[in-house]
C-alpha positions, 0 to 999 in steps of 0.5 A: 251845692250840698249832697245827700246819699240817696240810700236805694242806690248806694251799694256801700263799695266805699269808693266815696270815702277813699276820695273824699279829702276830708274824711266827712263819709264813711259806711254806716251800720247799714253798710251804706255811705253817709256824709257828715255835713259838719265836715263835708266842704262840698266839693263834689268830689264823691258824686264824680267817683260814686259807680251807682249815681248814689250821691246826688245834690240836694235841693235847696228848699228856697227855689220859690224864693 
């Protein structure tokens, strides 16, 4: 499973990029979280920890398949 940051939620607490054990989020210059999707393994650790629900999975665009 992938994840996204859904913008309208996250309020930038950073929580996310404490826990991630890659370093793959960091706060952007909206001061709102962003994964780096080259780094990310997708373990899901940051969609446990986010307070908001602001990281989310993303959809697979192949459900028709």
């Amino acid at each position: 499973m992938k994840y996204k940051v859904n913008k309208e939620k996250c309020i930038g607490c950073g929580s996310c990029t404490s826990i991630c054990p890659l370093g793959a989020i960091k706060i952007g210059a909206d001061g709102k979280a962003e994964i780096d999707k080259n780094k990310c393994n997708n373990c899901g650790k940051c969609k446990e920890v986010c307070p908001v629900g602001a990281i989310e999975e993303e959809e697979d665009g192949n459900q028709n398949a």
